[in-house]
C-alpha positions in Angstrom: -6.2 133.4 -156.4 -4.8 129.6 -155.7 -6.0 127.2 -157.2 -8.5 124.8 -155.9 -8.2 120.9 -156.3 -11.1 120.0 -155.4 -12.5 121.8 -158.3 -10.8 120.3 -160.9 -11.6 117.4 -159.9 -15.5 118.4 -159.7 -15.3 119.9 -162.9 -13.5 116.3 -164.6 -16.5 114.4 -163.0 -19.1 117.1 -164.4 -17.7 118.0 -167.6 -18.6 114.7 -169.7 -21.8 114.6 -168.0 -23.3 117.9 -169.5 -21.0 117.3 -172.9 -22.9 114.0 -173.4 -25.9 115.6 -172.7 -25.0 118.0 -175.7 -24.7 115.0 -177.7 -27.7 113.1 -176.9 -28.4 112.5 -181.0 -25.2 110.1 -180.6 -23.3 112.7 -183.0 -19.8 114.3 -180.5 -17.5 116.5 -181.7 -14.9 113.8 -182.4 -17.5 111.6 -184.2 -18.1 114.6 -186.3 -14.9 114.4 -187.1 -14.4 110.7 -187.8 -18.1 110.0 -189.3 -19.1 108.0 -186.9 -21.6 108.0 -184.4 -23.0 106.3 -181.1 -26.1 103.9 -181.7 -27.6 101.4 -178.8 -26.8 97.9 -179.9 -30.5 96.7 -179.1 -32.0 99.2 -180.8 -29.7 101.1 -183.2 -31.3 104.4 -182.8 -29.9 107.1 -180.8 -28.6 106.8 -177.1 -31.2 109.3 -175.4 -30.3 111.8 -172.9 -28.8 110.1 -169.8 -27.2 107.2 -171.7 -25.3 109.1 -173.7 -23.7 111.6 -170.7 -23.0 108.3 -169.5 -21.4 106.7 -172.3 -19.3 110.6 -172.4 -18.3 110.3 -168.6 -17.6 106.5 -169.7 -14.9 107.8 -172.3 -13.7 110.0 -170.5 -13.4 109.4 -167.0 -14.2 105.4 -166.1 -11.2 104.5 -169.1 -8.5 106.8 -167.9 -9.1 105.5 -164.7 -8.8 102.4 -165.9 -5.3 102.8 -167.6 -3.9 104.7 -164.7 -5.2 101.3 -162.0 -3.1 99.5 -164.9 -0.1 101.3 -165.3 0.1 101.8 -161.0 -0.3 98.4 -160.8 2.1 97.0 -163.1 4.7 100.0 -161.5 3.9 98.3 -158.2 5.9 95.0 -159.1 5.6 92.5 -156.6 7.9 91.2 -153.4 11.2 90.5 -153.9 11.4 86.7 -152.7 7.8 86.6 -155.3 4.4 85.1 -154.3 5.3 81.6 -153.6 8.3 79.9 -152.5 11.0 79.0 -154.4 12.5 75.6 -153.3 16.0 76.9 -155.4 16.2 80.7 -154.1 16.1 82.2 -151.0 16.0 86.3 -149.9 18.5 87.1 -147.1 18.3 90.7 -145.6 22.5 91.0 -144.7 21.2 94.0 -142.9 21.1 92.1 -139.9 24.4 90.0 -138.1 24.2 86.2 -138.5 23.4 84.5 -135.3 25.4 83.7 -133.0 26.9 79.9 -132.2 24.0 78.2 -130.3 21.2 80.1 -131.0 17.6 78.3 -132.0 16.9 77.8 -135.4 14.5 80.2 -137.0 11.5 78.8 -139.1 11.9 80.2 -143.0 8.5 82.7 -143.1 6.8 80.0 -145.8 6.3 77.9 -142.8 5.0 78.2 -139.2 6.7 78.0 -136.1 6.6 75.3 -133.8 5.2 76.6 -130.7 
């Protein structure tokens, strides 16, 4: 039997959903562990049914989410002549052959051409 993505993924969006729900009283397995427990702020009673599968798939799902937007984005880095221009550097492919004796000037990309 191969594995199917698709239901992992299902089962990752799911899974806090009906764990919450199992912990509408605000009282999770992990704040069994640490004494704690979930209260609304307005109130300070218990989060009812929805909110707290919702505050679960919160945890669970919407924060690693979160990190892994972070951590793609700071991986990403940014172009290698930066966002502005820099009036000191310059970023020259030498990929390419210089141009030959005669040839019209190119504009620097910072700056349109004159058509």
């Amino acid at each position: 039997m191969r594995p199917r993505p698709g239901a992992g993924v299902a089962t990752w969006l799911a899974a806090p959903w009906l764990y919450g729900f199992c912990c509408a009283g605000g009282r999770s397995l992990g704040s069994l562990a640490s004494e704690t427990e979930v209260v609304r702020i307005s109130t300070g009673g218990e989060p009812g049914f929805w909110r707290a599968g919702w505050v679960m798939f919160a945890r669970t799902v919407l924060f690693t989410v979160l990190v892994l937007v972070l951590l793609l984005g700071v991986a990403e880095g940014s172009a290698p002549s930066g966002a502005e221009p820099k009036g000191r550097h310059l970023t020259i492919d030498r990929r390419f052959p210089r141009l030959p004796a005669g040839a019209p000037a190119i504009p620097p990309y910072d700056r349109p051409a004159d058509v």
